[in-house]
N, C-alpha and C positions, 0 to 999 in steps of 0.2 A: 504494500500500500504506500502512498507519494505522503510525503512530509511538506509542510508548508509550515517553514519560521516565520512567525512574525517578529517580526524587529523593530520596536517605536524608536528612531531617530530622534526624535523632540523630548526623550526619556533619557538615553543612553547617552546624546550626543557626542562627545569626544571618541568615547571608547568604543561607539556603534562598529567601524571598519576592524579593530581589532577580531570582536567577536564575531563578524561574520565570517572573519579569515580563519579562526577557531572551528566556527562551525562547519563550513565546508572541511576543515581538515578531519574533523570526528565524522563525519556522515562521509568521505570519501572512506574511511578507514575502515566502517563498517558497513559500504556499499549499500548506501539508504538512496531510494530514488529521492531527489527533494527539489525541492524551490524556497527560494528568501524572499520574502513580503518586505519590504523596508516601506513605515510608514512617516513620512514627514512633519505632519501634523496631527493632530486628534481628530483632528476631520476625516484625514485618510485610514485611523485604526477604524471608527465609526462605520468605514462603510465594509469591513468584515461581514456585518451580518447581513447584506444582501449579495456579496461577491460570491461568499460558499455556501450559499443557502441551501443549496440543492445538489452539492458535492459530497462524495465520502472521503474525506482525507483526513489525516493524521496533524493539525491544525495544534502547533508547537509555541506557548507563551515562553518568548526571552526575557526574562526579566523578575520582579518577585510578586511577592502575593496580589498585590492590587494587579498587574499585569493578567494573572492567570484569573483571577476574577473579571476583569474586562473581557477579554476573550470565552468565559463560559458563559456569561450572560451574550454572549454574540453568537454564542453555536447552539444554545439549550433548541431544541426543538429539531435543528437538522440532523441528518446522519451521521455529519464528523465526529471523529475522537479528539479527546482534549490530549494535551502533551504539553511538557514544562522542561526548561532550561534558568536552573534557580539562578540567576543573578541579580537581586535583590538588598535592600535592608535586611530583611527579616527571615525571610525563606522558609516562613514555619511550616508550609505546606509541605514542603520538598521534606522534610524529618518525619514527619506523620508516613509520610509516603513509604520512605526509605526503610522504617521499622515493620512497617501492615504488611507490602505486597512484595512479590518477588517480579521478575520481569515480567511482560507480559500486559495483557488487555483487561482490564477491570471493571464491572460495572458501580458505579459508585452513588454515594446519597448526595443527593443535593438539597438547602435550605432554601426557603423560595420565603424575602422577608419584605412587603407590601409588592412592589413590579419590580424587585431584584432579587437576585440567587446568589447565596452563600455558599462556597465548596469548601470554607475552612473553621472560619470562629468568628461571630459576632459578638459587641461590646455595648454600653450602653452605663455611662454613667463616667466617672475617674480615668476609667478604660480608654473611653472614649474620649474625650477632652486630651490625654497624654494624645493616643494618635491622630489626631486632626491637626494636630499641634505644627504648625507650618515651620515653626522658629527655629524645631530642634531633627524634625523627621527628614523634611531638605535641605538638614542643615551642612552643605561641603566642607564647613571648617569643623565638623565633627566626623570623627572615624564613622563610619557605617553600622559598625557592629554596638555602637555606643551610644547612640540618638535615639532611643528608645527609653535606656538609661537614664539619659541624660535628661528625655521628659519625667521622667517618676520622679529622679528629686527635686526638678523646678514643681512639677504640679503638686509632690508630697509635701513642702514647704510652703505654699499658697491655700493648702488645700484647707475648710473654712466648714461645711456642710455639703450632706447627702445630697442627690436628688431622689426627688418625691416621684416615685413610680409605681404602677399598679401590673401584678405580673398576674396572669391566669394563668394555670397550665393545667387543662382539663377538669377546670373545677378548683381546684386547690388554689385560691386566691391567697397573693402575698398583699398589701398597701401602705408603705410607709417609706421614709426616707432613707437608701439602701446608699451606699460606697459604690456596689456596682451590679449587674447584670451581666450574664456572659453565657452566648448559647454555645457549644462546641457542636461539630462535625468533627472533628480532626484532636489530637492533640497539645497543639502550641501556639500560641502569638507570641507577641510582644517581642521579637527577636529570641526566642527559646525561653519564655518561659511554659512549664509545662502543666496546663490550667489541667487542664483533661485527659489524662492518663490515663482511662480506663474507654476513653471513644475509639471507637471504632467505623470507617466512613462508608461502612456499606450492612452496618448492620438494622438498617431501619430507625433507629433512634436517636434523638440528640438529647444534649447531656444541659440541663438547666443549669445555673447558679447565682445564686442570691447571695449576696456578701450585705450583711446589714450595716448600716451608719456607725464606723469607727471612729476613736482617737486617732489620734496622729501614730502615738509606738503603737496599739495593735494594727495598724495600716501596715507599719514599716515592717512587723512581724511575719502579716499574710502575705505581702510582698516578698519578701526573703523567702521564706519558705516554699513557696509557689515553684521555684526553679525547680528543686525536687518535689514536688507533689505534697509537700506538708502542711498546705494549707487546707486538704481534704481534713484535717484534726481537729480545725479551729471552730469552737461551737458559733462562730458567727456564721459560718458559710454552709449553705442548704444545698442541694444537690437533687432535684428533680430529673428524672429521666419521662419523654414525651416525644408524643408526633406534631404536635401543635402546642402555641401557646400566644399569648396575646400582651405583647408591654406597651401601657398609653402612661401618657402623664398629662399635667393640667395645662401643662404649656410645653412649647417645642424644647428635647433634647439630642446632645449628642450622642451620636450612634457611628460605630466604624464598623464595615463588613470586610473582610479580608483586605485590611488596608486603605479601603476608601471611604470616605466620610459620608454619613447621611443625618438628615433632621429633619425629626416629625414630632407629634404628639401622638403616635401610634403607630405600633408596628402589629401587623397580619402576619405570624411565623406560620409555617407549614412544612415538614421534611417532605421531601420527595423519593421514595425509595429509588434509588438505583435508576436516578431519571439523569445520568452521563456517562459514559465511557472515558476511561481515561488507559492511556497506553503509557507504560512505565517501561523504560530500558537501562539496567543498570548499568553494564557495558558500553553503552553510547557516554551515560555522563561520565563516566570515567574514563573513557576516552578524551572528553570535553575537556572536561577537569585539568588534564595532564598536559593538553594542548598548550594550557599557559606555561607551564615550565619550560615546556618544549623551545616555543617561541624564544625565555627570556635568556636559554641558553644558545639561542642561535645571534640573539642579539647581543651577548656577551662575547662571542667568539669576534662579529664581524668588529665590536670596537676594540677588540684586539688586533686584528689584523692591520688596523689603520695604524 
């Protein structure tokens, strides 16, 4: 089956040529038919979802979470399979991935939250406001791996009061002012930490969390512990498992779905069993992977030869 990278240019931009030059070397390596989608603008990702509407191809997000979220909400409904090249902030997706599945075609759950799809972890509260956060998330004079970071102690030192949310999940009403909300498919965000341990992204269900209105130290506690899973212990945080569930509040909040921002006063949650396709090959990325060494020893040789 034919490979189609898409590549945002208007995302990558510097390093966009590098990594095509990568990528044809890993897809030559391991004889994949393919094509490169470079897209210029947001305008030209956008028209994805009428370009392969009606194709069946192997339709490859370069780039991280929010990248692979754009691209599933552009394929849900047609034949394509989804397919990822983590080059990202966060890449929490690609970990989930890499632990669940072995190589191969999978069919997978998708969240459908009011007219957008979730294939990783949505936020809603703390959470949220950290990644929407423009100052530190696109921030270039911060390492990559550390701008996520770097929003938890800006926002854990301003942080002041919950927001006021109403959760339903199947009847089981929460209403009070919560720290956060967090639906799992998958799970990791926040750059690896590991909210939801125990998800699984095809097993029909997602994984609730209600973190009730904390202090500052038990904030900074659930936080810490969260990287290993030890925030499942803290009697603030609830854990509902569901196919549905419904968060309004009185006035519009923030909300991030696999890296990208959203706001409302109400979210329509729905899991979708097994409503995407996704093609994992562990061999290609680690071909990919290696491609960079590869490069930076050939570009060490030539400025020795000068």
């Amino acid at each position: 089956m034919k490979y189609i990278y898409i590549v945002n240019r208007f995302q990558l931009r510097n390093k966009t040529d590098d990594l095509i030059s990568r990528i044809r070397d890993a897809s030559d390596r391991c004889g994949r038919d393919y094509e490169i989608r470079v897209n210029e603008t947001p305008e030209d990702a956008a028209g994805i979802k009428d370009d392969y509407r009606d194709t069946e191809y192997i339709l490859t997000a370069v780039g991280g979470d929010g990248s692979i979220n754009h691209l599933v909400n552009s394929i849900m409904g047609t034949g394509n399979i989804l397919s990822f090249i983590p080059y990202g902030t966060g890449n929490d997706f690609a970990r989930t991935i890499s632990r669940t599945y072995s190589s191969g075609i999978h069919d997978m759950d998708i969240v459908r939250i009011n007219d957008r799809c979730c294939i990783n972890v949505a936020c809603f509260g703390i959470d949220a406001d950290i990644a929407n956060d423009e100052h530190f998330i696109h921030n270039r004079f911060i390492p990559r791996p550390l701008r996520f970071h770097a929003g938890v102690v800006d926002h854990f030192l301003s942080y002041k009061e919950g927001r006021a949310l109403k959760i339903d999940c199947g009847g089981r009403i929460t209403e009070k002012k919560l720290t956060s909300a967090i639906v799992a498919n998958c799970q990791f965000y926040g750059g690896g930490y590991r909210v939801s341990p125990d998800s699984s992204p095809d097993d029909g269900i997602m994984e609730v969390f209600i973190v009730d209105k904390l202090s500052r130290p038990q904030m900074a506690k659930v936080i810490l512990s969260m990287k290993n899973a030890g925030h499942l212990d803290h009697p603030a945080v609830t854990v509902i498992k569901a196919d549905k569930a419904l968060i309004s509040s009185p006035c519009p909040v923030n909300a991030n779905i696999d890296g990208e921002p959203l706001c409302s006063d109400r979210f329509e949650i729905e899991l979708i069993h097994k409503g995407i396709r996704l093609a994992y090959d562990e061999a290609f990325l680690s071909e990919f992977k290696a491609s960079a060494g590869k490069k930076k020893r050939r570009s060490k040789r030539k400025q020795q030869l000068k």
